[in-house]
C-alpha positions as CSV (number, residue, x, y, z in Angstrom):
1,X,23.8,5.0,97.2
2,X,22.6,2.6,94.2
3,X,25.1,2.4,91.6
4,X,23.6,3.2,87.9
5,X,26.7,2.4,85.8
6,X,25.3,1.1,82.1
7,X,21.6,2.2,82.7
8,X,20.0,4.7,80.7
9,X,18.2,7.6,82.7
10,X,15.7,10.5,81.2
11,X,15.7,13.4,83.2
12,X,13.0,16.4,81.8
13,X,14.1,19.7,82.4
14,X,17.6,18.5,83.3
15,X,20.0,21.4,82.7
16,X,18.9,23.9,85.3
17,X,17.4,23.5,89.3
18,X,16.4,20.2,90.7
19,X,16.5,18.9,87.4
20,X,20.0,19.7,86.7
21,X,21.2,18.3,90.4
22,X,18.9,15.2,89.3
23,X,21.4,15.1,86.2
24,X,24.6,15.8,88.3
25,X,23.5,13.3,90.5
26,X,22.8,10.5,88.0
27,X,25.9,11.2,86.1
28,X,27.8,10.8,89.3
29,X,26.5,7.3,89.7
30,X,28.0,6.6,86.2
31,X,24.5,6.6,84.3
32,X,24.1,7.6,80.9
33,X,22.0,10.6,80.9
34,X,19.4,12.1,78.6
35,X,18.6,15.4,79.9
36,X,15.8,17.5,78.0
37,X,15.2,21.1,78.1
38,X,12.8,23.5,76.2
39,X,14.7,26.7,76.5
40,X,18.3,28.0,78.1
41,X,20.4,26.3,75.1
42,X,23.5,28.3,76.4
43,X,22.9,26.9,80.1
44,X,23.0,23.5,78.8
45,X,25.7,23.3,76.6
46,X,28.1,24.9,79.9
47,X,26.5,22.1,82.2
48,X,27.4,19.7,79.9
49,X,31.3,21.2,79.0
50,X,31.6,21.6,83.1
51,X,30.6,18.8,84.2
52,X,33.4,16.1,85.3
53,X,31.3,13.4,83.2
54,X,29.9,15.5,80.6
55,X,30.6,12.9,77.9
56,X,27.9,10.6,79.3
57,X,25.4,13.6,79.0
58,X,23.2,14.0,76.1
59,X,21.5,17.2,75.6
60,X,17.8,17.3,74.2
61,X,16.1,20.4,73.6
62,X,11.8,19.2,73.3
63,X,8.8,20.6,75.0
64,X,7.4,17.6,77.2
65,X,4.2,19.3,77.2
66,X,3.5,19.1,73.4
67,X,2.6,15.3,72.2
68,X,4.5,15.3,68.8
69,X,7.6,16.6,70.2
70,X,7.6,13.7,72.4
71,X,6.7,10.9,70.2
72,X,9.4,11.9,67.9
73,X,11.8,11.7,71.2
């Protein structure tokens, strides 16, 4: 498995599902994550209190499917 220690990585919809085992995964590898969301604010903050390497997660709550909310990102 590729080792992402130092490297940035954006995961949308990264708190809950695939997107969320994208996160865990990521984070595991020692990456600094970004992980967006659009609703589930609750879900997100337990994610990122539980997991083991929660202080390299960032929490981002954005629509990806609305232009200006992305740009501003």
């Amino acid at each position: 498995m590729q080792n992402f220690k130092d490297q940035l990585v954006i995961v949308t919809g990264g708190t809950r599902g695939i997107g969320k085992a994208i996160s865990a995964a990521f984070l595991e590898q020692g990456a600094q994550v970004i992980a967006t969301y659009v609703s589930g604010e609750a879900t997100a903050q337990k994610f990122k209190s539980e997991h083991p390497n929660g202080e390299n997660l960032e929490l981002r709550k954005f629509d990806v499917s609305n232009a200006e909310q992305v740009e501003s990102f």
